[in-house]
C-alpha positions as CSV (number, residue, x, y, z in Angstrom):
1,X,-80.8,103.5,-15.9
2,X,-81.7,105.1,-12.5
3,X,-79.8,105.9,-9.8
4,X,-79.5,102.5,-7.6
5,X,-81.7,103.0,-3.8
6,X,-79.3,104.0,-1.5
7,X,-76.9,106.5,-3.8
8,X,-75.1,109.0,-1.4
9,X,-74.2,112.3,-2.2
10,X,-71.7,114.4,-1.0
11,X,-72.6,118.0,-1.4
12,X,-70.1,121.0,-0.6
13,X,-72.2,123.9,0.0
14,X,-73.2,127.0,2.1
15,X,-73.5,126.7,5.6
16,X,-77.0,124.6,6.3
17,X,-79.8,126.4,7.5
18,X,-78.0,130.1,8.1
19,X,-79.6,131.1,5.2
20,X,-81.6,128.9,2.1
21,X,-79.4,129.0,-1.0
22,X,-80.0,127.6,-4.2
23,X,-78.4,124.3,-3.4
24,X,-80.3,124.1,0.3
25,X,-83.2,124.8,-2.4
26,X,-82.4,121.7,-4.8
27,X,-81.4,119.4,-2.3
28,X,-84.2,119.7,0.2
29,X,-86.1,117.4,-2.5
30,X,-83.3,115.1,-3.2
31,X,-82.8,114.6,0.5
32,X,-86.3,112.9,0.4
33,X,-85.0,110.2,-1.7
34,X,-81.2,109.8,-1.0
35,X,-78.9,110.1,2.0
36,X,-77.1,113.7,1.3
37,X,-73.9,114.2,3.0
38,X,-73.8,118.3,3.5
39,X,-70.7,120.1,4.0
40,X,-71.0,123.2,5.0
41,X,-69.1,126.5,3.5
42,X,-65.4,126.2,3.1
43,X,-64.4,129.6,2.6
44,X,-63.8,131.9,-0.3
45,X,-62.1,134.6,1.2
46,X,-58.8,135.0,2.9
47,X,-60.1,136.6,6.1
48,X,-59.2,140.2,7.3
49,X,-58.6,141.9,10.2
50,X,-62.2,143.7,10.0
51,X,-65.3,143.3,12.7
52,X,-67.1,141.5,10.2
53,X,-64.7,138.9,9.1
54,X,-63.8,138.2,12.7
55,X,-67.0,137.8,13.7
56,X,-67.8,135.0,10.8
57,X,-64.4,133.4,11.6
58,X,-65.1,133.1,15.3
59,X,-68.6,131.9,14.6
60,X,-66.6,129.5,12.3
61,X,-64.2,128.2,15.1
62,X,-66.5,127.8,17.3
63,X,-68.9,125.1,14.8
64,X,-65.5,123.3,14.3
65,X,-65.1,123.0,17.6
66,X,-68.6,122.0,19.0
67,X,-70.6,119.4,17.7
68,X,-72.0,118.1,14.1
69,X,-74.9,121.1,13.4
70,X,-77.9,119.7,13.8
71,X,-80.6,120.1,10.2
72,X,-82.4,123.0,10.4
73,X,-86.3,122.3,10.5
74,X,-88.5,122.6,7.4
75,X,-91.9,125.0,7.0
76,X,-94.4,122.5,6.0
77,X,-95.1,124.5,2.8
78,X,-91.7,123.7,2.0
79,X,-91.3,119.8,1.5
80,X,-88.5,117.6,0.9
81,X,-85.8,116.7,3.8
82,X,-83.0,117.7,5.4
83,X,-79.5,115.9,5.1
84,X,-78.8,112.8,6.5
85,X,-75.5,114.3,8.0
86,X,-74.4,117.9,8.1
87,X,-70.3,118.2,8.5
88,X,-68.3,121.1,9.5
89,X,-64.8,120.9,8.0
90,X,-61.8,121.8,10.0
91,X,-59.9,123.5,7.4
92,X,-57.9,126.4,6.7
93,X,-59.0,129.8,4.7
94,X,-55.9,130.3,2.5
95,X,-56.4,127.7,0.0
96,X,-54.2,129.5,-2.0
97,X,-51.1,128.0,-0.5
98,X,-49.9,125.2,-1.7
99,X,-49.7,123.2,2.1
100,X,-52.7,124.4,3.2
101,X,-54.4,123.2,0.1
102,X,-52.9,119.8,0.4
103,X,-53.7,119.8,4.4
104,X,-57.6,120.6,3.6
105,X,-57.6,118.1,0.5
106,X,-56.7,115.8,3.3
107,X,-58.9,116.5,6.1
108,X,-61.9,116.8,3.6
109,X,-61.1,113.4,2.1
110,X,-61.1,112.3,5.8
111,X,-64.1,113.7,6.9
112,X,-65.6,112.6,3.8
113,X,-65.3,108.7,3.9
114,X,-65.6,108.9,8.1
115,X,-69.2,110.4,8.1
116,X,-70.2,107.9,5.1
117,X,-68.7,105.0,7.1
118,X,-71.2,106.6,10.4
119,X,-73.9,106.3,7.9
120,X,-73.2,103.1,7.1
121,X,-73.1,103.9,3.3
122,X,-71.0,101.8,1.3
123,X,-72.2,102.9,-2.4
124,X,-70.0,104.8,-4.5
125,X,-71.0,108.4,-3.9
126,X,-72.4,111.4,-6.1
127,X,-70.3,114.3,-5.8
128,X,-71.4,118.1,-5.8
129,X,-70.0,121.0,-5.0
130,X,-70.4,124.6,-5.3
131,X,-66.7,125.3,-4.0
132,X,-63.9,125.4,-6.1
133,X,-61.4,124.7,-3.4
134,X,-63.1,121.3,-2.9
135,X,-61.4,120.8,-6.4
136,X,-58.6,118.4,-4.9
137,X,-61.3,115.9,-3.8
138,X,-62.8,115.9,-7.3
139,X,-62.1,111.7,-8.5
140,X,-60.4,110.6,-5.2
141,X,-63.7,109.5,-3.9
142,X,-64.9,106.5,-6.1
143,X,-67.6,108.8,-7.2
144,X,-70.0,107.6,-9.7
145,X,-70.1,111.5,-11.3
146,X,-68.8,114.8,-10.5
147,X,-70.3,118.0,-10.6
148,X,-69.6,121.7,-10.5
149,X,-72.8,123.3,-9.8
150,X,-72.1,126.9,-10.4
151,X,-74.4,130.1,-9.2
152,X,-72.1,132.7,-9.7
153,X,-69.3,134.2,-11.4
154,X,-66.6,134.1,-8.8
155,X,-64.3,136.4,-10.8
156,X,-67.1,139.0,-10.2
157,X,-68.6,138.3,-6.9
158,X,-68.1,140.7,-4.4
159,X,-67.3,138.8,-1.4
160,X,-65.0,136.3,-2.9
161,X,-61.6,136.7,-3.3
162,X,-61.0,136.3,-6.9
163,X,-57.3,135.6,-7.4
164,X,-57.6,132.7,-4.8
165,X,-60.8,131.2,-6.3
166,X,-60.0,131.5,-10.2
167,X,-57.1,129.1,-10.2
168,X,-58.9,126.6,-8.4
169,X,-62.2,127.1,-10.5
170,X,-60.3,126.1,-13.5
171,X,-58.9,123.3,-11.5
172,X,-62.5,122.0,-11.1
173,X,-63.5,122.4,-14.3
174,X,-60.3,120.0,-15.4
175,X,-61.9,117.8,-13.3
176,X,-65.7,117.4,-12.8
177,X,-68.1,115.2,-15.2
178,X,-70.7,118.3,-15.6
179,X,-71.0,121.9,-15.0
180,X,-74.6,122.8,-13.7
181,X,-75.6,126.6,-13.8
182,X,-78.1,129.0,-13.1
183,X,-77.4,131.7,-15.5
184,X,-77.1,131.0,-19.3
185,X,-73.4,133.0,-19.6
186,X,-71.6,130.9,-17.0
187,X,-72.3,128.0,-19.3
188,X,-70.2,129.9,-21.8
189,X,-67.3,131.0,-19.8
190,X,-67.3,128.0,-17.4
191,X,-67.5,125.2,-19.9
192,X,-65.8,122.0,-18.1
193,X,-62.9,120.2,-20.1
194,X,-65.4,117.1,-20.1
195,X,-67.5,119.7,-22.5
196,X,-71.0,118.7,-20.6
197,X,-72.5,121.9,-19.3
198,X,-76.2,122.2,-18.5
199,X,-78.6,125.7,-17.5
200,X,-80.4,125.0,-14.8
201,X,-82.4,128.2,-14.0
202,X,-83.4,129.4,-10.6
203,X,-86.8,127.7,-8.6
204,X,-88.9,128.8,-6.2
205,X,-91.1,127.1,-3.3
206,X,-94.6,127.8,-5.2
207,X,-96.7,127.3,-1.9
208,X,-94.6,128.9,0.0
209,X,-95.3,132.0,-1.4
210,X,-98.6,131.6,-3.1
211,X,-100.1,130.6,0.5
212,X,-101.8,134.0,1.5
213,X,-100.5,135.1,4.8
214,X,-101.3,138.3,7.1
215,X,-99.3,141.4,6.9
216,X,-96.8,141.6,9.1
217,X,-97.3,144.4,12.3
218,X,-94.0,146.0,11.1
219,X,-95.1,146.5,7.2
220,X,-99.0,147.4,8.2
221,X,-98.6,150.6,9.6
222,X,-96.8,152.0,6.2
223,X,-98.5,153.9,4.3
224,X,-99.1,152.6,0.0
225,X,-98.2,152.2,-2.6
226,X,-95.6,149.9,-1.5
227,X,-92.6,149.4,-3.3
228,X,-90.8,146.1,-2.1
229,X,-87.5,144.9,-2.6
230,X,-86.3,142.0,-0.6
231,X,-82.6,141.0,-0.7
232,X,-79.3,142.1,0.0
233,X,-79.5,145.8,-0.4
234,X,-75.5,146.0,-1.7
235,X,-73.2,147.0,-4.3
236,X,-75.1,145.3,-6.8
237,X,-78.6,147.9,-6.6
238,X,-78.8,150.6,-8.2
239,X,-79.3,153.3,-5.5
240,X,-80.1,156.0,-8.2
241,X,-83.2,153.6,-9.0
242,X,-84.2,153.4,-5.0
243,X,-83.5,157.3,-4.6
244,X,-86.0,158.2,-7.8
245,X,-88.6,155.6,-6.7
246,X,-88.7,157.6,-3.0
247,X,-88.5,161.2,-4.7
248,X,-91.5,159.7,-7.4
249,X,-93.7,158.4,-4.8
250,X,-92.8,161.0,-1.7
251,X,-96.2,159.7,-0.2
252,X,-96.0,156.2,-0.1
253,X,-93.2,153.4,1.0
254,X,-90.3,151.9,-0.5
255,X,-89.7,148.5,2.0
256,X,-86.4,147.4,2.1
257,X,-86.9,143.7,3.7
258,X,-82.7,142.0,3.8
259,X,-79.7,142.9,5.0
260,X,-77.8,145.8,4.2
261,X,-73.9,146.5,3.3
262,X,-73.9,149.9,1.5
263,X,-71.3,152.3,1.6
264,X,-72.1,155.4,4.0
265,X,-72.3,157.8,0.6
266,X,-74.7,155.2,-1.2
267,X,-76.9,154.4,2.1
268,X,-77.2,158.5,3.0
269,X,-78.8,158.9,0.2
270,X,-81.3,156.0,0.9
271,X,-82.1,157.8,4.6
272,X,-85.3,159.1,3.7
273,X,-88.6,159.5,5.4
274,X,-90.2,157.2,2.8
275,X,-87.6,154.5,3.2
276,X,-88.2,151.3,5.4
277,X,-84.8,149.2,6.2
278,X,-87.1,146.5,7.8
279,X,-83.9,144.6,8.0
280,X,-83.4,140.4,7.9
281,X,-86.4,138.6,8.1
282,X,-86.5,134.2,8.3
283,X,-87.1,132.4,5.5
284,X,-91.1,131.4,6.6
285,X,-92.4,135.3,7.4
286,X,-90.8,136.3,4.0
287,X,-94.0,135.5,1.9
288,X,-96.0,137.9,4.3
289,X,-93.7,140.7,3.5
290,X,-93.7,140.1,-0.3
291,X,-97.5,139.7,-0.8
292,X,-98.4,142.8,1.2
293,X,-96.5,145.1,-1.2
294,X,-97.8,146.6,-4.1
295,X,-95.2,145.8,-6.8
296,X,-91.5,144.0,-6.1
297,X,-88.4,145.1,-7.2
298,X,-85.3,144.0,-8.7
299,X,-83.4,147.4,-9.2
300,X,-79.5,146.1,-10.0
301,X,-76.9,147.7,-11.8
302,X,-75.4,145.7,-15.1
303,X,-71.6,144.4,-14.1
304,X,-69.7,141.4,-14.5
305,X,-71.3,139.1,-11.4
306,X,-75.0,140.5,-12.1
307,X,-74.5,139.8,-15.7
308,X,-74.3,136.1,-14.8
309,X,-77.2,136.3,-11.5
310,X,-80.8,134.7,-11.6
311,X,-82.4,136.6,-9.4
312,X,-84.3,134.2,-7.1
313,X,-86.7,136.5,-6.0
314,X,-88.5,136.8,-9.6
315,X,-90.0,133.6,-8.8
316,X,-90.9,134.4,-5.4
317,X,-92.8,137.6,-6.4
318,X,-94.4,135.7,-9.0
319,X,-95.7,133.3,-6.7
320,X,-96.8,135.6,-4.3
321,X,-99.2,137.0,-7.3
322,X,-97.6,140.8,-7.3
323,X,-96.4,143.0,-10.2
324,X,-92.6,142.6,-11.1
325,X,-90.3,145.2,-12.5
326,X,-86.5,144.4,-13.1
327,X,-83.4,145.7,-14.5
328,X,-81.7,144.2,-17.8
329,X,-80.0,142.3,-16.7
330,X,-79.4,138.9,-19.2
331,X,-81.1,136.4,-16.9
332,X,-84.1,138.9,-16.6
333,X,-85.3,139.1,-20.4
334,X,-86.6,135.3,-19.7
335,X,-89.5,136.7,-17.7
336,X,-90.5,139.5,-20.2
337,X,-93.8,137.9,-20.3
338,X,-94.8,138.2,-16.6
339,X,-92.4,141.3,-15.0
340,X,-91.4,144.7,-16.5
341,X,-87.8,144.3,-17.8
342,X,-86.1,148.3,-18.0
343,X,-82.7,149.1,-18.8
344,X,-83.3,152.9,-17.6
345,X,-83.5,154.6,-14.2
346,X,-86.3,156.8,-15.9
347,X,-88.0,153.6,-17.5
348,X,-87.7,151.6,-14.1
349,X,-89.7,154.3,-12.7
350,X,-92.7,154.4,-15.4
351,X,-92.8,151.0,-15.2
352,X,-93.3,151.0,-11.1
353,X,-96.1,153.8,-11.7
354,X,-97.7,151.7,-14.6
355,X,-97.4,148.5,-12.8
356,X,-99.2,150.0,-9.6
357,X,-102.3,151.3,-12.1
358,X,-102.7,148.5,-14.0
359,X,-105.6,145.6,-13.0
360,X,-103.7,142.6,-11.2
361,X,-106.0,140.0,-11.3
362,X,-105.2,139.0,-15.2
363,X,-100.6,139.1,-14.2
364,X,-101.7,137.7,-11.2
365,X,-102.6,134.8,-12.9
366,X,-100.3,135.1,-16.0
367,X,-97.4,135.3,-13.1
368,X,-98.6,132.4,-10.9
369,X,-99.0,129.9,-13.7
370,X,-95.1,130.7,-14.6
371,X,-93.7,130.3,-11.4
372,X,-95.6,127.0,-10.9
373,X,-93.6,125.5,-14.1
374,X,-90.5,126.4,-12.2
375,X,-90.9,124.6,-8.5
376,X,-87.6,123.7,-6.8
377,X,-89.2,120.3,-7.5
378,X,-88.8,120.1,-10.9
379,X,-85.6,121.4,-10.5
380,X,-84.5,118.5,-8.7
381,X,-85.6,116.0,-10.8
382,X,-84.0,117.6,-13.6
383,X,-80.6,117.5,-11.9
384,X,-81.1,114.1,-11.2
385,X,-81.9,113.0,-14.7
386,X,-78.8,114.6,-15.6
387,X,-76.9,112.9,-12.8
388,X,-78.2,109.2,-14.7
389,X,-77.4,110.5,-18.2
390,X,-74.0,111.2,-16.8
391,X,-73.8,108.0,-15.3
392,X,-75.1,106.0,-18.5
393,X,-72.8,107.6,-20.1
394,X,-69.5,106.9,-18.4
395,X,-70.9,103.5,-18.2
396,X,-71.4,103.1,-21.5
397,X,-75.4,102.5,-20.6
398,X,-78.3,104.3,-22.0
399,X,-80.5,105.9,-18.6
């Protein structure tokens, strides 16, 4: 069977549009064929008073308060759609408490059915989420399937407060139909108790990054080799990596393109002449920054949330046609035929200065033709051909 014209889904995700997750990924292509109800991030941590939880808490308020967000527009080298209807639930942070649970059960059940009865859609729903404290919802919607599609390990991440999320994690996994996820370890430690539990690796945007592009003003000017690393320069890199990549090559650049939220010990060390904090850039001048470097980077250390992570930005190197050199982490060895995979500080850095000798054209290639196997695309239409074998299933049907 297929899904019948018209299916809704009801997706609980990050916030649309502030920056493009996994999920925004996936459903950018499913949006093209069915009406997607997005609700945007309902909160992981139990705010504190700190400038930066304020400040995403008031910038929370304030989208409850105002009107629906409006979908974010798409790069033409992206594809796919935006939602039909993008939601901002009024609830509360501490889903840990019992009342406050119930109360956002309630208002997301409410917000739920009133933005599928404005969109006029009367067919039993898909439901997906990403949040464990949309666990409540879970089989109180008619849904057709339920699914838990699962990025990280939340007992590990560091933004999310752990003892909050784990008891409704396993809540969800009493609950949902399937467990989709990116790494091959959560679908080991997360298994659901319906047993179904699928890997669904990371994508990428193939054109989006394959499309040459000019080098940016702010990355011309630096003098080579470049060493690029773009993502959130955090607790998960290895800094001793960075530091002997600067003190190996004292004469060119290491880029640093993404925000940053490293301790003052760990981010004195990176102040060097020869390191560029080029800071946040948007999603559709990224591929300039990544093709104009010489190799790209993945330096992390090995811990409990990297141990379950699929770098996205593999893929986006890849398609941008330039060396890739990683650490060991268990989601990297799958590329060991197109990057450098080290488990060393000493090996990461022979395999940058190897990487930057060595002819491209031939990985070019080799690294192109693997990343266009993995489009967020085909992602998509792998979810959804798991979405009908879940529904043949429950139905007894074959799909």
């Amino acid at each position: 069977m297929s899904l019948p014209s018209g299916t809704p889904f009801v997706v609980f995700g990050d916030d649309w549009g502030r920056s493009v997750s996994t999920m925004q990924h996936v459903f950018r292509h499913i949006a093209a064929r069915y009406p997607v109800l997005w609700l945007n991030g309902i909160g992981h941590r139990v705010p504190r008073l700190r400038t930066r939880d304020l400040r995403r808490a008031w910038e929370k308020l304030r989208a409850m308060a105002g009107p629906a967000p409006r979908p974010a527009p798409i790069p033409d080298r992206l594809g796919g759609a935006v939602p039909a209807a993008i939601l901002e639930p009024r609830v509360l942070p501490w889903h840990h408490r019992r009342a406050v649970y119930a109360f956002n059960t309630a208002v997301l059940l409410r917000t739920i059915r009133r933005g599928l009865r404005r969109l006029e859609l009367d067919r039993p729903p898909v439901l997906v989420t990403g949040s464990p404290p949309s666990a409540g919802v879970v089989g109180r919607l008619g849904e057709l399937a339920s699914v838990y599609y699962c990025m990280d390990d939340f007992l590990h991440f560091p933004t999310v407060e752990a003892a909050m999320i784990a008891p409704l994690e396993r809540q969800l996994l009493e609950r949902v139909d399937l467990m989709v996820a990116t790494a091959a370890s959560l679908t080991e430690t997360k298994v659901p108790r319906s047993g179904r539990v699928h890997h669904l690796p990371q994508g990428v945007n193939y054109d989006h990054f394959a499309e040459p592009m000019p080098v940016p003003d702010d990355l011309s000017g630096l003098p080579g080799p470049r060493i690029g690393f773009a993502g959130s320069v955090s607790t998960q890199c290895d800094v001793d990596v960075m530091v002997q990549l600067a003190e190996a090559h004292p004469n060119g650049s290491l880029v640093l393109v993404g925000p940053v939220s490293l301790g003052d010990g760990a981010l004195a060390r990176l102040r060097r002449p020869n390191v560029h904090f080029l800071g946040v850039r948007p999603y559709d001048q990224l591929p300039a920054y990544v093709q104009h470097v010489d190799v790209g980077i993945i330096p992390y250390v090995l811990s409990g949330w990297t141990k379950a992570v699929d770098p996205l930005k593999a893929l986006e190197y890849l398609a941008a046609g330039i060396p890739v050199v990683m650490s060991d982490i268990p989601e990297a060895r799958k590329y060991g035929d197109v990057a450098a995979v080290t488990s060393s500080a000493e090996g990461f850095v022979a395999a940058v200065a190897a990487a930057l000798t060595r002819d491209r054209v031939a990985g070019r290639e080799r690294g192109r033709a693997f990343a266009r196997r993995h489009t967020w695309a085909h992602r998509a239409e792998e979810f959804l051909a798991l979405i009908e074998r879940i529904i043949a299933e429950k139905g007894g049907g074959t799909p």
